[in-house]
C-alpha positions in Angstrom: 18.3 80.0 -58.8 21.3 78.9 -56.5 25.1 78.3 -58.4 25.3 75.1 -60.2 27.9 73.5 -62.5 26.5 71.9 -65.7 27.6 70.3 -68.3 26.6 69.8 -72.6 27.5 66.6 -74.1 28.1 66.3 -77.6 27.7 63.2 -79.7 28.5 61.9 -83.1 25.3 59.1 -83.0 24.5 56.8 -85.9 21.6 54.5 -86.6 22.8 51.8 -83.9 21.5 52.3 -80.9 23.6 50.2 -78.2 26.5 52.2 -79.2 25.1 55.3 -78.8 24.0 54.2 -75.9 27.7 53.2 -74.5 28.8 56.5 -76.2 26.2 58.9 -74.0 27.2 56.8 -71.0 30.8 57.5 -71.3 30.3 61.5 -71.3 27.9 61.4 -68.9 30.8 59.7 -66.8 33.3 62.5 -67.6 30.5 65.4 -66.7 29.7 63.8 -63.3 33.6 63.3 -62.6 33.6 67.2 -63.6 31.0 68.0 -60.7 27.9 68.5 -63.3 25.1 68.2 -61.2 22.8 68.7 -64.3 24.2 67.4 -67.6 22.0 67.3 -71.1 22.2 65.4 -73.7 21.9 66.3 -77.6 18.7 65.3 -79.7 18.4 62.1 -81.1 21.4 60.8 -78.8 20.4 57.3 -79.2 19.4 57.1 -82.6 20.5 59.2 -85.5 19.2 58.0 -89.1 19.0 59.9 -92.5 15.1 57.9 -92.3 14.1 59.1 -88.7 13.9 57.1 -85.7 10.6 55.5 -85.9 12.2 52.2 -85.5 14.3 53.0 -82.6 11.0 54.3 -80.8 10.1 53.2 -77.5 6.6 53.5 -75.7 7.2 56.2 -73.2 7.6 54.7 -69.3 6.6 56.8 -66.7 7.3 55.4 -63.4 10.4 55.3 -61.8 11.5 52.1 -62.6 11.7 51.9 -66.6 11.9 48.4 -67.8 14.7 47.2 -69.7 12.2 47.0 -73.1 12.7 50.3 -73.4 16.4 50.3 -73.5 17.0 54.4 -74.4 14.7 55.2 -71.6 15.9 53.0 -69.1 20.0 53.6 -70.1 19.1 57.2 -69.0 17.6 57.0 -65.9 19.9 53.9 -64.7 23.4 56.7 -65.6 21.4 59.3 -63.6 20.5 57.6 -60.8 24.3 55.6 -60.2 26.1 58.8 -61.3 23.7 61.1 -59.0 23.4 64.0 -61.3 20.3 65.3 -63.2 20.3 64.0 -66.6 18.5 65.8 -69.9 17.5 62.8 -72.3 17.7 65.7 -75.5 15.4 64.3 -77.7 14.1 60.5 -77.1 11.5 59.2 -79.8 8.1 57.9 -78.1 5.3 56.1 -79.6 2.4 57.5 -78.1 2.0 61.5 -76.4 1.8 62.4 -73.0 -2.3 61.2 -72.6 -0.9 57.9 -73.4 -2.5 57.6 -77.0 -0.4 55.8 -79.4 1.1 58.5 -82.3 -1.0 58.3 -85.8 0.9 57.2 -89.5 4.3 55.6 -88.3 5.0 58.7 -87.0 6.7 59.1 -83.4 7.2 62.0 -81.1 10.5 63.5 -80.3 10.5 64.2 -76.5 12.8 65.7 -74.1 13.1 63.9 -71.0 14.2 65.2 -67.3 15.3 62.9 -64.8 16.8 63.5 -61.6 19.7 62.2 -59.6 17.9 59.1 -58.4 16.3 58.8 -61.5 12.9 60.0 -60.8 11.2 61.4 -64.3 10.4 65.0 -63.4 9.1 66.2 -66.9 8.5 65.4 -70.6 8.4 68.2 -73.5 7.3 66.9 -76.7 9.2 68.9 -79.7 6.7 71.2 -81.3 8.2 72.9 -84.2 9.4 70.5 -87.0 12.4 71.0 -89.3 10.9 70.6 -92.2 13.3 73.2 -94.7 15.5 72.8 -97.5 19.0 73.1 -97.0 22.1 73.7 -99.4 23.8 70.2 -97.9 24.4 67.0 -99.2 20.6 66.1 -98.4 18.9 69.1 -99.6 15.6 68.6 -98.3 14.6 67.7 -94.6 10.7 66.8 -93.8 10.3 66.0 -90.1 6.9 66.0 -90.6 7.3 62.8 -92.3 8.4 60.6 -89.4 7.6 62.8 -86.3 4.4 64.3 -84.9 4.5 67.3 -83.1 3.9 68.4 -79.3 1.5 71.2 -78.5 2.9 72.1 -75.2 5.6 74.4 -73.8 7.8 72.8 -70.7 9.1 74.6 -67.3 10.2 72.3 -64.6 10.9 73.4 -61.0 14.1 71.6 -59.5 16.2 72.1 -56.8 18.4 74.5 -58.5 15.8 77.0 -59.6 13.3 76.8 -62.9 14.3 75.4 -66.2 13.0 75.6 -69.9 12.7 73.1 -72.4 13.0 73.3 -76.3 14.9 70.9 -79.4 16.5 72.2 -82.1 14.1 73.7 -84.5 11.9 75.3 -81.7 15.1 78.1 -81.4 14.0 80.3 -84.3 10.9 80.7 -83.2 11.5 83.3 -80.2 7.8 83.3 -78.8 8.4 79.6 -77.3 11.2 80.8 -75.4 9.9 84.4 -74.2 6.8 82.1 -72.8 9.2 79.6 -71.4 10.9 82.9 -69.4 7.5 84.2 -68.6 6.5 81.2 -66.9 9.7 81.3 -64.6 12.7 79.8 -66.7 16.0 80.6 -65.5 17.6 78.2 -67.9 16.6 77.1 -70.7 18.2 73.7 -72.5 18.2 73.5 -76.6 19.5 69.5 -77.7 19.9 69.6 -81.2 21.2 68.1 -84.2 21.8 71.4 -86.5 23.1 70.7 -90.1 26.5 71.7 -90.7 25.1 74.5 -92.8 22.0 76.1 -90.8 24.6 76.0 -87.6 27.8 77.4 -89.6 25.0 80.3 -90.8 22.6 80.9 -87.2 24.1 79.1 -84.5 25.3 81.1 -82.2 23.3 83.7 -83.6 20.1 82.0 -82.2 21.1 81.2 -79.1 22.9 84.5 -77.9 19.6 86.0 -79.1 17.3 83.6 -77.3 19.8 84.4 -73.6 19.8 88.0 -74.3 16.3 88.8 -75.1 15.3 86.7 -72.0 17.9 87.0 -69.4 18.1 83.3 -69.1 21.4 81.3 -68.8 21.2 78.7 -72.4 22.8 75.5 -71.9 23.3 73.5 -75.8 24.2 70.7 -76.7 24.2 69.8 -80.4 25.8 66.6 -82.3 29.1 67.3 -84.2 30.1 65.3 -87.0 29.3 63.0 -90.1 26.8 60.5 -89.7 26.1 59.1 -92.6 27.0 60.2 -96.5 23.9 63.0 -96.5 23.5 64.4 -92.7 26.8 66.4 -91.4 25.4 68.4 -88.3 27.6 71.5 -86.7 28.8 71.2 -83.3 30.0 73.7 -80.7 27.6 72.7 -78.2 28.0 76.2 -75.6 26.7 77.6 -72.4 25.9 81.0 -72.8 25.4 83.3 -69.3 21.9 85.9 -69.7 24.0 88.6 -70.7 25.1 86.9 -74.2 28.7 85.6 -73.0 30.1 82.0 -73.9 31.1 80.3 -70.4 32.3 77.0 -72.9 32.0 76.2 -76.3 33.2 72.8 -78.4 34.2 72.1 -81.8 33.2 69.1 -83.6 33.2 65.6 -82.7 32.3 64.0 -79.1 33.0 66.8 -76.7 31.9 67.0 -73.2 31.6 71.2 -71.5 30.6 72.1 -68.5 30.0 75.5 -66.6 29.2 77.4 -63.4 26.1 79.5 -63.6 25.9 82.1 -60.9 22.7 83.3 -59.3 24.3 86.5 -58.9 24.8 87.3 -62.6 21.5 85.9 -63.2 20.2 88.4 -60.6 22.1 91.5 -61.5 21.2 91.2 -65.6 18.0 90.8 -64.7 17.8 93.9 -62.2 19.7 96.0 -64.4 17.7 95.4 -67.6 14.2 94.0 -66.3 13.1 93.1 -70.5 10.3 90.9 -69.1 8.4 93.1 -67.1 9.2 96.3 -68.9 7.0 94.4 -72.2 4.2 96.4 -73.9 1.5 93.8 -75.6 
């Protein structure tokens, strides 16, 4: 990995899309004007509905040159190619998976996108665990299930500034994801999400400490932070954590853009000092 500045946006979004849109493109802005050279994006940036984003779902366009009928993909690749920074499209509801079959039962997938700074896709991780729990919020009962189909397959992506992971939101409690993700080379590893107000206010930063720790990774996350509608209040303090567990930046609520330098040395000397990956017994 060489030293890179990066930066977490955080978003309030809502059900309309072209507003969303303008409101990702103004942070991403502020993170290049920062020097970001990688900048992510929360889950369901361009669409955020009590209902899922089924509606807002776009068939997934894998060339360079996204047409303008698929408005969320193209929006992200146009910001990353005139800004010149890599740009992590969280979570972007698709219509068909990655073998180019159309999804099954009104259902879409909820994929994270990586484009880089002349808006070349490099990679596309399809979410594979599902929030499907029952919270003590104002909506009581969340069943992802119901409007998104999962993925099957973990994500690392080479890039010019060493290996990086992929995962959204729900996959963070399930630790074997991301001890696969650092076995296959991750450095860093991303987490978009939109955690309830609750689960985040209880796990959090809990999780994510964890998932940098037990890995020696550097955790870049970038969550929404507000009210969206009367039932879905999600938590915030998007943060960067470094492989030994410490905070480099951390948000409150609302729109928030952080950003961070990750140095190769630290990366280097945690994982010297405490080699976790290779000192495993199966």
């Amino acid at each position: 990995m060489k030293d890179l500045t990066v930066a977490a946006l955080q978003m309030v979004s809502g059900e309309d899309v072209a507003a969303n849109l303008a409101q990702g493109y103004r942070l991403a802005q502020k993170a290049a004007s920062e020097g970001a050279e990688i900048a992510l994006l929360p889950e369901n940036f361009a669409h955020l509905a009590d209902q899922g984003s089924y509606s807002a779902a776009e068939t997934f366009a894998s060339g360079d040159a996204c047409p303008q009928q698929q408005p969320i993909q193209h929006a992200v690749q146009h910001w990353a190619r005139e800004l010149g920074i890599w740009l992590i499209a969280g979570a972007t509801p698709l219509l068909d998976r990655p073998n180019g079959q159309p999804t099954a039962g009104r259902r879409c997938r909820s994929a994270c996108l990586v484009y880089d700074n002349h808006g070349r896709l490099h990679a596309r991780y399809d979410k594979i665990h599902l929030f499907d729990v029952d919270v003590d919020d104002a909506a009581g009962r969340y069943r992802e299930s119901n409007s998104i189909e999962p993925g099957d397959a973990p994500c690392t992506i080479s890039t010019p500034f060493g290996k990086l992971g992929l995962s959204i939101c729900f996959d963070l409690r399930f630790p074997e994801l991301y001890r696969t993700l650092a076995s296959a080379g991750a450095e860093v590893i991303v987490v978009p999400a939109a955690f309830t107000h609750a689960t985040g206010q209880a796990h959090w930063l809990t999780l994510l400490k964890a998932r940098a720790i037990e890995n020696g990774c550097y955790v870049i996350a970038a969550n929404q932070g507000g009210q969206h509608s009367a039932k879905r209040h999600t938590w915030g303090h998007s943060v960067i954590i470094d492989p030994w567990g410490d905070v480099l930046a951390e948000a409150g609520e609302g729109e928030a853009v952080i950003t961070a330098t990750l140095s190769s040395t630290t990366l280097e000397k945690v994982r010297r000092n405490m080699p976790l990956l290779s000192m495993r017994r199966l």
